[in-house]
N, C-alpha and C positions, 0 to 999 in steps of 0.2 A: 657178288651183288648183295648178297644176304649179308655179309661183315659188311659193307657200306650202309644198308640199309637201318643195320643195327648201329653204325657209329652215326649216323644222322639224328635215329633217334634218342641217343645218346646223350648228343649236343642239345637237343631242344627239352630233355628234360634236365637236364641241367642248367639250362637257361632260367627254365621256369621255377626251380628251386630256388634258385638265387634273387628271380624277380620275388619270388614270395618273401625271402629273408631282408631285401630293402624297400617290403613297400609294408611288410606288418609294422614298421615300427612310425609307420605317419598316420594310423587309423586314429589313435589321440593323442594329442600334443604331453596329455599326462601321465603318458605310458614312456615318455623318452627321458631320457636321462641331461641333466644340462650340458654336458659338454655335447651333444648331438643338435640340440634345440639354437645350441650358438653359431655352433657349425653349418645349420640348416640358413640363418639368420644372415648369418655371414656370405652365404652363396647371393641370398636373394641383394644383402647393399653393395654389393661389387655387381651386380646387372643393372641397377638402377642410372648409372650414369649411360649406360649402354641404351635401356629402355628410352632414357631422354631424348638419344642422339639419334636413334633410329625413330622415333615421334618427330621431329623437328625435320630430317631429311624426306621421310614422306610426304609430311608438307608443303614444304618447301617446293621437293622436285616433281609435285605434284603425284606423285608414283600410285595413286590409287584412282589416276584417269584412265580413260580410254586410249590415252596417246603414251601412257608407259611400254617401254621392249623391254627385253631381257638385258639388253645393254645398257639403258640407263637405271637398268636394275644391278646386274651385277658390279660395277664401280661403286656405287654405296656400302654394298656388302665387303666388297675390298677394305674401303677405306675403316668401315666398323672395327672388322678383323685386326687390322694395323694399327689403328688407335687402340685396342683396349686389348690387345695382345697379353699382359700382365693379368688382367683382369680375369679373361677368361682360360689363362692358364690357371689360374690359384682357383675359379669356381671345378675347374673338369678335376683338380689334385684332389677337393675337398670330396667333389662326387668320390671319385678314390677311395677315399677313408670312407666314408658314411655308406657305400653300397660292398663295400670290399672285394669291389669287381676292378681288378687292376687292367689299364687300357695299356695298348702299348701307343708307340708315338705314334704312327698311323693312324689307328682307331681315335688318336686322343684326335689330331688333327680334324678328323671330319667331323668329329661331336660340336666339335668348337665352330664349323660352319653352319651347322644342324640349328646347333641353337640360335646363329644370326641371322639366318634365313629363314627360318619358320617364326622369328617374329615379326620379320619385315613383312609377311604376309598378314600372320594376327593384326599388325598395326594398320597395314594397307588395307583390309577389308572392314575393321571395324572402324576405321576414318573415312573410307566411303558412305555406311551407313548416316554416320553425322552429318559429313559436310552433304547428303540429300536427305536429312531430314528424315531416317526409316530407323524406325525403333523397333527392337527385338518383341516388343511388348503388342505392338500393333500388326505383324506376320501374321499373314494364315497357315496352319501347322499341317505339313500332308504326310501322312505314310505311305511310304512308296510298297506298289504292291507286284509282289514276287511274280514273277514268269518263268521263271526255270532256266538252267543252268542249257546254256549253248556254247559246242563245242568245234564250230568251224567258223570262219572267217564268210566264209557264204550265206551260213545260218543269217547271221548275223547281218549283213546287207540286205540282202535279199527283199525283204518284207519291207525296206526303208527306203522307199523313193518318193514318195511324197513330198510337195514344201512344206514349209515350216506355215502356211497358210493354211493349207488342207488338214496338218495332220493332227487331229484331237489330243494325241497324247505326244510327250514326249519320254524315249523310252533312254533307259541309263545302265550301263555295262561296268558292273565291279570284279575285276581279276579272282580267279576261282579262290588262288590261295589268302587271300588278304581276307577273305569273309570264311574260310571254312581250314584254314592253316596248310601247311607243307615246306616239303622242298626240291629243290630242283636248279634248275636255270633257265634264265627267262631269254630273251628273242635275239637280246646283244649276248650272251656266254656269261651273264653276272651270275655269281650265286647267290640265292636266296634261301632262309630258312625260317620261319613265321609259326606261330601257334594259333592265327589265325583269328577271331572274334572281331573283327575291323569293319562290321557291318554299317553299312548307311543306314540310317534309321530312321529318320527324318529329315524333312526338306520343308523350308520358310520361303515365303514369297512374299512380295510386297505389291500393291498397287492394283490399278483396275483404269490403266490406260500403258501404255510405252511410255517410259522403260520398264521393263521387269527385271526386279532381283530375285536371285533366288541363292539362299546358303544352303550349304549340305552338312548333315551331322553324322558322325561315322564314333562307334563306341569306343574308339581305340586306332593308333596307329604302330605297326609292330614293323624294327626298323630290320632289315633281310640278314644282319649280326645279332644274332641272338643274345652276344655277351655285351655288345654296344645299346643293344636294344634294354638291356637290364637300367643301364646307368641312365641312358634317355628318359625310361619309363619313370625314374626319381625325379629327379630333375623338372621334366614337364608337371609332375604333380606337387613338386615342390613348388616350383612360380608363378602357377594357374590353377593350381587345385583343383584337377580334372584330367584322366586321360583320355577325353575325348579329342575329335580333332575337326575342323571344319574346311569346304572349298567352297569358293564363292563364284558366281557369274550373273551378269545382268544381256538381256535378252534388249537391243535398243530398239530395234524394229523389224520386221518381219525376214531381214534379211542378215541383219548384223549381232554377232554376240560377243559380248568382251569375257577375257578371263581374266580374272584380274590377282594377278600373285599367284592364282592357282594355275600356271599353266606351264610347261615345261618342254616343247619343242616334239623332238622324238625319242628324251630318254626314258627305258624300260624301268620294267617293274624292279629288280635290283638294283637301280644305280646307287651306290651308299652317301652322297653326298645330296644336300636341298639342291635346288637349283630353278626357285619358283620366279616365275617371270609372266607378264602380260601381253597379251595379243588380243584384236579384233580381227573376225573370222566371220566368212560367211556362216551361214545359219542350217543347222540341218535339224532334223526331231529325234536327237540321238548322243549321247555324252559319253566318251567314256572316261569312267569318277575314278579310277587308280590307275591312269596308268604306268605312274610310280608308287613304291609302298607310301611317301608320303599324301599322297591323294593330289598331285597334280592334275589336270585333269584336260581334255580334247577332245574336239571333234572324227579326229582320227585317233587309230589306236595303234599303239606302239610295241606292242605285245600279240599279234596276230593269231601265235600259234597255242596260246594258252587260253581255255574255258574260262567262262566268264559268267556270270550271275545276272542275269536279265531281269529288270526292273522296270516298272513306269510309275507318269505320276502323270495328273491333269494338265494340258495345258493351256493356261487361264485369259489369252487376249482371242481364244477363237472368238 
């Protein structure tokens, strides 16, 4: 147990050396050398016909309503994949070189869904905001305030029967390890391995009738491959300049809540591959905000046997 425990931690600081050796070289553009600067350059014009295609299919198939599934979500991601197959082979080669974290085919594979799924969501949530007219600028900013760390699935119910009428607050559940690091395996047998810092931090809301939105802001998302998670970590801050990550949901009326792109069925906290999708659900005073490391997120939780981080925040149509 102790040689396992020691070759665990092993992997995770070696992850974290290596995240450190591809993320020092983006703090100033005048500290890189041009062949790195072109090569960065060059990731981001090989996404761009991607970024168009996935802008124009949200639209289109409406995928940021309330009547999006997982299935008319997942055939767009297909079709993205198939179309630009070249594309984002030669972006995951380029990560390659510039992160010097070699994937193998497997690893390389999921990255390349990673990146077209997390931004059908990015596009699907910030094109909700437009097409109703809710600006980041006009939110009211809440800090969600800790309640401590519950470690039974009883704990965790119990206290929650209330409706979404009655209950003042609504209270939100972040997997132990996404906010405070580890490793192990999660409720399906996936393994996971995280340095943890993925805290929610903040939560935006809008409005002062139905519907309500509400985005979630988490400092970080760390992917359950520590050596996948290295090449992600470049990448997402090379094409959005931030490792932060966000999920989104609107609250439509006292009984109904959409997730929209942020929602993902019943897979666990390791599952290595996106797989965001939308649903309308009854309504409870209760979320929980990881129940993949990507931050999908549910009314139920998918993870039962793993401690959890208890949060609340106002909730603003009582």
């Amino acid at each position: 147990m102790k040689q396992m425990n020691l070759f665990k931690w092993s992997v995770v600081l070696l992850a974290l050396l290596l995240a450190a050796m591809a993320i020092v070289p983006m703090v100033s553009a005048e500290e890189k050398d041009p062949a790195r600067l072109t090569s960065e350059e060059k990731v981001r014009d090989l996404f761009k016909p991607i970024d168009a295609d996935i802008n124009k299919m949200v639209d289109e198939k409406i995928l940021y309503s309330s009547q999006a599934g997982t299935d008319r979500f997942s055939e767009p991601t297909k079709e993205v994949l198939k179309k630009y197959e070249k594309n984002l082979d030669e972006i995951v080669a380029r990560l390659d070189t510039l992160t010097g974290v070699h994937l193998d085919e497997t690893n390389r594979t999921i990255l390349k869904e990673i990146i077209v799924t997390e931004h059908f969501k990015k596009v699907s949530n910030d094109m909700e905001l437009e097409k109703r007219g809710l600006k980041l600028e006009d939110a009211k900013v809440i800090t969600p305030k800790v309640l401590g760390v519950v470690t039974m699935t009883d704990e965790i119910n119990k206290p929650e029967t209330d409706s979404i009428v009655s209950a003042p607050l609504m209270n939100l559940y972040q997997t132990y390890p996404d906010v405070y690091g580890g490793y192990g395996f999660d409720d399906a047998g996936l393994p996971y391995n995280v340095a943890g810092g993925n805290t929610l931090y903040k939560v935006l809301t809008w409005g002062n009738s139905y519907p309500y939105t509400y985005r979630l802001y988490y400092y970080d998302e760390d992917h359950p491959n520590p050596t996948l998670d290295v090449t992600y970590d470049y990448y997402r801050y090379l094409e959005i300049g931030t490792y932060e990550d966000s999920a989104q949901f609107t609250v439509w009326d006292a009984s109904n809540i959409q997730y929209s792109l942020s929602w993902s069925s019943t897979r666990t906290y390791g599952y290595p591959a996106g797989n965001h999708g939308s649903i309308t659900r009854e309504y409870h005073p209760w979320i929980y905000v990881s129940n993949i490391w990507n931050h999908d997120i549910d009314t139920s939780d998918s993870n039962p046997t793993m401690s959890m981080l208890k949060m609340s925040i106002p909730y603003y149509p009582q």
